[in-house]
C-alpha positions in Angstrom: 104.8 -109.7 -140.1 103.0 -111.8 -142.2 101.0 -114.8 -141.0 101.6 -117.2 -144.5 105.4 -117.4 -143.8 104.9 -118.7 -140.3 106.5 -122.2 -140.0 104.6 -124.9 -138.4 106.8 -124.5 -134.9 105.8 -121.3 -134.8 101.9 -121.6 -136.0 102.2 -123.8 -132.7 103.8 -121.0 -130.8 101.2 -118.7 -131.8 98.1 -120.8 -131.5 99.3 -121.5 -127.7 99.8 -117.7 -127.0 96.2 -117.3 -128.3 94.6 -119.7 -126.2 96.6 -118.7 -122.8 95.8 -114.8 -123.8 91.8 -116.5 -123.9 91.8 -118.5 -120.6 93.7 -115.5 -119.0 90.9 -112.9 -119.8 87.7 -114.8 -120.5 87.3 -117.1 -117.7 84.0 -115.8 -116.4 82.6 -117.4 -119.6 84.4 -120.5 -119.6 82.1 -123.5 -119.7 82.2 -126.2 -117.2 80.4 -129.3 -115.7 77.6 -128.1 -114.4 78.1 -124.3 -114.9 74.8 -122.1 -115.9 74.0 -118.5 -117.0 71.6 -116.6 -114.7 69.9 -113.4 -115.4 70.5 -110.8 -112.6 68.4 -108.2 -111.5 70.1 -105.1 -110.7 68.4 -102.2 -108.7 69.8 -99.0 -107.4 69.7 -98.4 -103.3 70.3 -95.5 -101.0 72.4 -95.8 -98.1 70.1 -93.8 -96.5 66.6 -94.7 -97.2 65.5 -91.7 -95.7 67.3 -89.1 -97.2 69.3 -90.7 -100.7 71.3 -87.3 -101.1 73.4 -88.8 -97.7 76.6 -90.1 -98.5 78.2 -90.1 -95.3 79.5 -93.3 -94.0 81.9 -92.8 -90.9 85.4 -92.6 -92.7 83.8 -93.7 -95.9 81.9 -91.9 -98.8 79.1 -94.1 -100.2 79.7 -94.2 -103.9 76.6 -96.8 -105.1 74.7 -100.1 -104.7 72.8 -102.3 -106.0 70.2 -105.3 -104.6 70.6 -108.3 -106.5 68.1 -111.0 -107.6 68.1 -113.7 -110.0 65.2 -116.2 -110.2 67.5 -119.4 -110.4 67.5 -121.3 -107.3 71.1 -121.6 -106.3 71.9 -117.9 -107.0 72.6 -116.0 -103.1 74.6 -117.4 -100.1 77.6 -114.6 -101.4 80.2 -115.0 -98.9 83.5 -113.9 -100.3 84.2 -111.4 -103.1 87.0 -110.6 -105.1 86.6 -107.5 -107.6 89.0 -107.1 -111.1 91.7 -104.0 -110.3 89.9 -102.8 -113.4 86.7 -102.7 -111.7 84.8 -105.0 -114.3 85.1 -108.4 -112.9 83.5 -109.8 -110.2 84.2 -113.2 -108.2 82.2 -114.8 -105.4 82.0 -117.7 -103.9 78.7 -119.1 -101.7 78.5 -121.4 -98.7 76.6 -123.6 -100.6 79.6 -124.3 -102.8 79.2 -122.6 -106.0 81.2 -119.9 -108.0 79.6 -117.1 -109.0 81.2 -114.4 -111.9 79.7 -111.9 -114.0 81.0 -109.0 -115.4 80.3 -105.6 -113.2 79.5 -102.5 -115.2 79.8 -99.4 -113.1 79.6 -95.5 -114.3 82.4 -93.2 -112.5 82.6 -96.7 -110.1 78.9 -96.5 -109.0 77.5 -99.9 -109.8 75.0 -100.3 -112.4 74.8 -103.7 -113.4 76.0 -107.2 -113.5 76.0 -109.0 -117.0 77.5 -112.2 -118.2 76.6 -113.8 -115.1 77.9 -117.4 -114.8 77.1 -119.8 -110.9 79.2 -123.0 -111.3 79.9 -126.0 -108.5 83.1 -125.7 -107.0 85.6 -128.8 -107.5 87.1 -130.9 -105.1 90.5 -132.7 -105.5 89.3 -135.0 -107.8 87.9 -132.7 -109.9 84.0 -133.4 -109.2 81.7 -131.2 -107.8 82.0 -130.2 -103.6 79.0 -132.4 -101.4 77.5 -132.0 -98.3 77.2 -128.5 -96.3 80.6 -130.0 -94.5 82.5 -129.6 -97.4 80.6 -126.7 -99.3 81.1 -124.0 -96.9 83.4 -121.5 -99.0 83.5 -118.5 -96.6 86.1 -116.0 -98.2 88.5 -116.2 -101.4 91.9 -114.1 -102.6 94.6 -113.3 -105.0 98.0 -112.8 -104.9 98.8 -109.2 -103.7 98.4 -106.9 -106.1 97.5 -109.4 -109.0 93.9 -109.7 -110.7 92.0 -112.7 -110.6 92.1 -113.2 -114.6 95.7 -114.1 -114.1 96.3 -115.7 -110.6 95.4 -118.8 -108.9 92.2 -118.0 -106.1 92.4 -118.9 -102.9 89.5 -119.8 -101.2 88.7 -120.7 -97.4 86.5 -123.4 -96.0 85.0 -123.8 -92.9 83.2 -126.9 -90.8 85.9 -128.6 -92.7 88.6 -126.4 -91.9 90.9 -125.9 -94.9 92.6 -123.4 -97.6 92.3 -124.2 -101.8 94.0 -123.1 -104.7 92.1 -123.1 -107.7 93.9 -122.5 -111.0 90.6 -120.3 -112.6 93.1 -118.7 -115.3 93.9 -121.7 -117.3 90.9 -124.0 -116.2 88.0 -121.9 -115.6 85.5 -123.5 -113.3 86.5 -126.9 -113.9 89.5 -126.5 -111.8 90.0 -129.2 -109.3 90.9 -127.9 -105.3 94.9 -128.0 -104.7 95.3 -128.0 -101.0 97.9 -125.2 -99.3 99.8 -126.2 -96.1 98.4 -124.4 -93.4 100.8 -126.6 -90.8 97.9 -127.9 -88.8 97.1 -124.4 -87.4 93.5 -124.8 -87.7 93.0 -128.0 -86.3 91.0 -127.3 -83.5 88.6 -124.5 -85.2 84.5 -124.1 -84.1 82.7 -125.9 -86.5 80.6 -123.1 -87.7 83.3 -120.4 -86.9 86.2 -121.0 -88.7 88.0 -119.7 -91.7 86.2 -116.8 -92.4 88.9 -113.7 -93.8 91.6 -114.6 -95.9 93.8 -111.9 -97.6 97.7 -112.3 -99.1 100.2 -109.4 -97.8 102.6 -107.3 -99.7 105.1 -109.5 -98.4 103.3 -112.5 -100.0 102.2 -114.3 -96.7 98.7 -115.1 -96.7 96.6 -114.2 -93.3 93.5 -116.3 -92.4 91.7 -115.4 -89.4 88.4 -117.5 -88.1 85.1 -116.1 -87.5 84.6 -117.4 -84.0 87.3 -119.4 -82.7 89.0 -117.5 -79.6 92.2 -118.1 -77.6 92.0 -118.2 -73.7 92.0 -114.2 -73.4 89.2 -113.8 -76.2 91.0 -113.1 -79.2 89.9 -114.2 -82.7 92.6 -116.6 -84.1 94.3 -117.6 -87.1 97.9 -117.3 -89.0 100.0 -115.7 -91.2 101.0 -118.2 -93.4 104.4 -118.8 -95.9 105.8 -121.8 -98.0 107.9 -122.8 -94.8 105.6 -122.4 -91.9 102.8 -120.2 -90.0 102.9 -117.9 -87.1 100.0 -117.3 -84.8 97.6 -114.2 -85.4 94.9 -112.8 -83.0 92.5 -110.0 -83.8 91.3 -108.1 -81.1 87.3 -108.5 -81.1 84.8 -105.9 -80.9 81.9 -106.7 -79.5 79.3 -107.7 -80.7 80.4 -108.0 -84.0 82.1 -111.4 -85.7 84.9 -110.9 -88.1 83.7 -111.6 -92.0 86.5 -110.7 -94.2 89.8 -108.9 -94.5 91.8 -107.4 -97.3 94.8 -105.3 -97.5 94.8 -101.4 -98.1 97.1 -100.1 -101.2 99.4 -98.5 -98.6 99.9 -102.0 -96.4 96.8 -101.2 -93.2 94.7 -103.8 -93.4 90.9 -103.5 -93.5 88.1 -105.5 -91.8 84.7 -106.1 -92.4 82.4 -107.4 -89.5 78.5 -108.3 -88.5 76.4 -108.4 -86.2 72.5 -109.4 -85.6 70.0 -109.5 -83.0 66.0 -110.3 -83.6 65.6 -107.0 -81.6 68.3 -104.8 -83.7 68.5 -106.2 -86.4 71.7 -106.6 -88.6 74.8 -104.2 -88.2 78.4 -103.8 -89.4 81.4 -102.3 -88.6 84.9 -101.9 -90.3 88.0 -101.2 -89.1 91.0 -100.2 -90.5 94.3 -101.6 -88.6 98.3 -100.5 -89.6 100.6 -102.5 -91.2 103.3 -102.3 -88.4 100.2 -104.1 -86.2 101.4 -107.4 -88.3 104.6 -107.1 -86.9 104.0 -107.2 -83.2 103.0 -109.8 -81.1 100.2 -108.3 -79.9 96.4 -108.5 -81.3 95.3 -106.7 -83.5 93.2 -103.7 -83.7 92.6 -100.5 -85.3 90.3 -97.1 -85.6 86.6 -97.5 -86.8 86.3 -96.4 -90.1 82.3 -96.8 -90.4 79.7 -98.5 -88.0 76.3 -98.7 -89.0 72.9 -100.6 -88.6 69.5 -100.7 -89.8 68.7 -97.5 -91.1 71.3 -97.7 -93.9 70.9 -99.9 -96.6 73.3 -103.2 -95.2 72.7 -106.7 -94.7 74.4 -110.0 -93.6 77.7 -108.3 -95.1 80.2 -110.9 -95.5 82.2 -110.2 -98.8 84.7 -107.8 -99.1 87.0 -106.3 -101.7 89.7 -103.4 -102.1 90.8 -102.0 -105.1 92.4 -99.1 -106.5 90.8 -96.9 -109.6 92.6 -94.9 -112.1 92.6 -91.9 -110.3 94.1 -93.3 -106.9 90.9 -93.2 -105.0 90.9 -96.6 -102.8 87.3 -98.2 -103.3 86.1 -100.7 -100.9 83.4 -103.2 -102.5 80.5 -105.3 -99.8 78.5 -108.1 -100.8 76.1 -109.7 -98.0 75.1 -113.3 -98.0 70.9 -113.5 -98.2 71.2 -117.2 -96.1 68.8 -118.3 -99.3 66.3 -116.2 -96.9 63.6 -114.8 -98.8 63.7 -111.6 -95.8 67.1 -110.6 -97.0 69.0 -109.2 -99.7 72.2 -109.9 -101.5 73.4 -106.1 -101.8 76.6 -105.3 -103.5 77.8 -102.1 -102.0 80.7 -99.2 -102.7 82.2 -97.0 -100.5 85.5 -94.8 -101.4 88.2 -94.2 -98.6 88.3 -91.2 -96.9 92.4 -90.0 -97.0 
């Protein structure tokens, strides 16, 4: 085909393509208000201090990690993560209400490195930055099952002010203003500080948002499955004395938790459990097997983010990011672990 024949229509046709094809697949460096480049320092970790050649993690084999530091002020407060199905893009969002992207490079999936790295305010509905820690808190984000986040809308859950947001990324990069999705007043009467925490979409394409801390009257975490016509209630059981943190969705349908837990005399600990999709079914609350409970001695911290994602080979990878509180004391740590199956 040649290019000088094209008529003006189709120059038209063809520029467009270009520029969708560009917003689709180069996001992560799409300028915006506000939006600044930040030079991350990426260094290896054990998850066993003690003996690095230890790769056992319950129902998980540790594959790599890194600790993450950046010298720019806003950069930590990681509390939700999304991770490209190729592997090589990373999304977070922090309770202070900023995006963060960069692009993850990885040998045989161990992580070796963040480049490209891009923190940006989040947008309201008016398209102008997000104010005030009431408003800011971004606890957890999605995609559309089985999508990647260079071509579907994010979702992304707030607590304190208890709500769910679409942001259209693809087309709009950071600059993206917060379009609201109906959650039919289901989280109305949330704890302040321990609301919407885990948000994942289902194969079915409902999306399920549980809370952090909000119980019913027998103790159960709360929260919904939600469609375009209405929500029904969900509870996860809870496992003392951890506090659900994110959730995402196993290729095969189970869904997978991640949870946390600290004491000034323990210390921080996790714990992840792996619950069948039939569970979604029944009216009963959730629960499944522990797949990996850990503390201390391994190489974890405030672990908050979580990701699932399949690589070319079939092996299901499960990515962590923990949120560092802007603590100097703690880490942001970006963790991999392959499942077990």
């Amino acid at each position: 085909m040649s290019f000088r024949n094209l008529s003006p229509t189709a120059w038209l046709t063809l520029i467009a393509a270009t520029l969708i094809a560009i917003a689709s697949f180069s996001f992560f460096n799409t300028p915006a208000q506000g939006a600044k480049t930040l030079d991350i320092e990426a260094r290896n970790i054990a998850w066993n201090p003690e003996n690095p050649r230890d790769l056992t993690a319950g129902e998980l084999t540790y594959v790599g990690g890194l600790e993450l530091s950046s010298d720019h002020p806003d950069f930590g407060g990681l509390s939700g993560l999304i991770i490209g199905k190729e592997g090589d893009a990373l999304i977070a969002v922090s309770d202070q209400g900023n995006w963060f992207t960069a692009d993850l490079t990885s040998e045989d999936n161990r992580p070796t490195g963040l480049r490209d790295a891009l923190i940006a305010p989040m947008m309201g509905p008016d398209a102008t930055p997000l104010s005030g820690k009431h408003n800011t808190d971004a606890e957890s984000l999605t995609v559309a099952y089985g999508t990647d986040p260079r071509t579907s809308p994010t979702i992304v859950s707030f607590e304190r002010n208890h709500r769910l947001r679409s942001y259209d990324l693809t087309s709009l990069g950071f600059d993206a203003p917060a379009l609201p999705i109906a959650d039919f007043q289901m989280f109305n009467n949330l704890e302040n500080n321990g609301g919407l925490e885990a948000i994942t979409y289902l194969p079915d394409g409902s999306l399920l948002a549980l809370s952090e801390k909000s119980f019913d009257e027998d103790g159960h975490i709360v929260g919904a499955r939600l469609t375009d016509e209405g929500a029904v209630p969900v509870r996860l059981k809870q496992h003392l004395p951890y506090a659900l943190t994110d959730i995402d969705v196993l290729p095969g349908g189970d869904l997978i938790t991640l949870e946390r837990h600290y004491s000034p005399l323990a210390g921080v600990s996790m714990m992840m459990r792996r619950i069948p999709a039939g569970a979604l079914e029944s009216s009963a609350p959730l629960d499944g097997e522990v797949l990996v409970e850990a503390n201390h001695t391994r190489s974890i911290d405030n672990m908050e983010g979580l990701s699932v994602r399949q690589d070319k080979d079939g092996r299901t990878l499960l990515y962590l990011i923990s949120d560092d509180n802007f603590n100097s004391v703690q880490r942001t740590l970006l963790l991999v672990f392959a499942l077990n199956e």
